[in-house]
VEXDREN-2710 file (C-alpha; in Angstrom, 1 decimal):
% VEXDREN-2710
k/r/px/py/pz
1/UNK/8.3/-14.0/-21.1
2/UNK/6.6/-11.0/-19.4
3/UNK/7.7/-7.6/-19.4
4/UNK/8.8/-6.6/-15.9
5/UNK/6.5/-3.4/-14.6
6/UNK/8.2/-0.2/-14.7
7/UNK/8.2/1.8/-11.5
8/UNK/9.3/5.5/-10.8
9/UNK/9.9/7.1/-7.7
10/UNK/9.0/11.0/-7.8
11/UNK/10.3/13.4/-4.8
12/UNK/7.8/15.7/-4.5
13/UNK/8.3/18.6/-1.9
14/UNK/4.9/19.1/-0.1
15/UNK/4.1/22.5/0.4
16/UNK/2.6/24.2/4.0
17/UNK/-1.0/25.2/2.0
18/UNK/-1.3/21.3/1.5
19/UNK/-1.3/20.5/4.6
20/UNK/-3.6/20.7/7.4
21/UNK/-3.2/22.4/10.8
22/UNK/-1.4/18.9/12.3
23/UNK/1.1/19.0/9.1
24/UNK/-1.0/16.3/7.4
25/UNK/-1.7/16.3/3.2
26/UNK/-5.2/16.7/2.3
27/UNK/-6.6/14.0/1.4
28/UNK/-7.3/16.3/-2.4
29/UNK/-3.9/16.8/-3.2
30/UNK/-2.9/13.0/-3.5
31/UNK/-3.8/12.8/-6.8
32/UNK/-2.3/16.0/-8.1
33/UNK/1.1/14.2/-7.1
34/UNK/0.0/11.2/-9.0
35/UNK/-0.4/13.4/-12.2
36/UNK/3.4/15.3/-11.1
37/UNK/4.8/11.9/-10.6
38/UNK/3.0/10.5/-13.6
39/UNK/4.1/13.3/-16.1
40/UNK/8.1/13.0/-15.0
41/UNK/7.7/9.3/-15.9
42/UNK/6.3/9.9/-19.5
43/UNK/9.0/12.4/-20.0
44/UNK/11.7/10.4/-18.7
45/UNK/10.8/7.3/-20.2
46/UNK/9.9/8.2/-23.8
47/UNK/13.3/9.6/-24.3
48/UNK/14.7/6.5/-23.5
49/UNK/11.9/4.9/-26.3
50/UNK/12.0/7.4/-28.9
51/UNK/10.7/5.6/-32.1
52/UNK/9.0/2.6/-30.8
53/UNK/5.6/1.7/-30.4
54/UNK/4.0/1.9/-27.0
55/UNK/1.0/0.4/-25.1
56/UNK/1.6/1.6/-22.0
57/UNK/-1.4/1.8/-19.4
58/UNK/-1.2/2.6/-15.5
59/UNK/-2.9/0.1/-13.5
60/UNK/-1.7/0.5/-10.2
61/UNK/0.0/3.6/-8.1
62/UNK/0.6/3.1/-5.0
63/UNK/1.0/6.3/-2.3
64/UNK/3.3/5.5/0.6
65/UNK/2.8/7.8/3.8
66/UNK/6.1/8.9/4.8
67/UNK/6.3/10.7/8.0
68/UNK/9.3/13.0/9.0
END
């Protein structure tokens, strides 16, 4: 039986030097989320796995535009 993926939701507060002069992210910062999002998740989830092996590998993030 496969493992169902394991997905986590990150709110990250995007900051006015981010943006541009329309209120839009750079297109740079994206992936500095990724990596905020992405290290919450690891230190979430191996508290939950203390002890056990893990191969763990990110194959897919997706970045959902969410306008106010």
């Amino acid at each position: 039986m496969k493992e169902p993926p394991i997905l986590w939701e990150e709110e990250i507060e995007v900051r006015y030097v981010e943006t541009d002069q329309m209120g839009v992210v750079h297109h740079t910062y994206v992936l500095i989320y990724f990596e905020i999002a992405r290290t919450a998740l690891f230190k979430n989830f191996i508290k939950s796995v203390m002890g056990q092996v893990l191969n763990l590998v990110i194959s897919t993030y997706i970045f959902q535009d969410l306008t106010p």
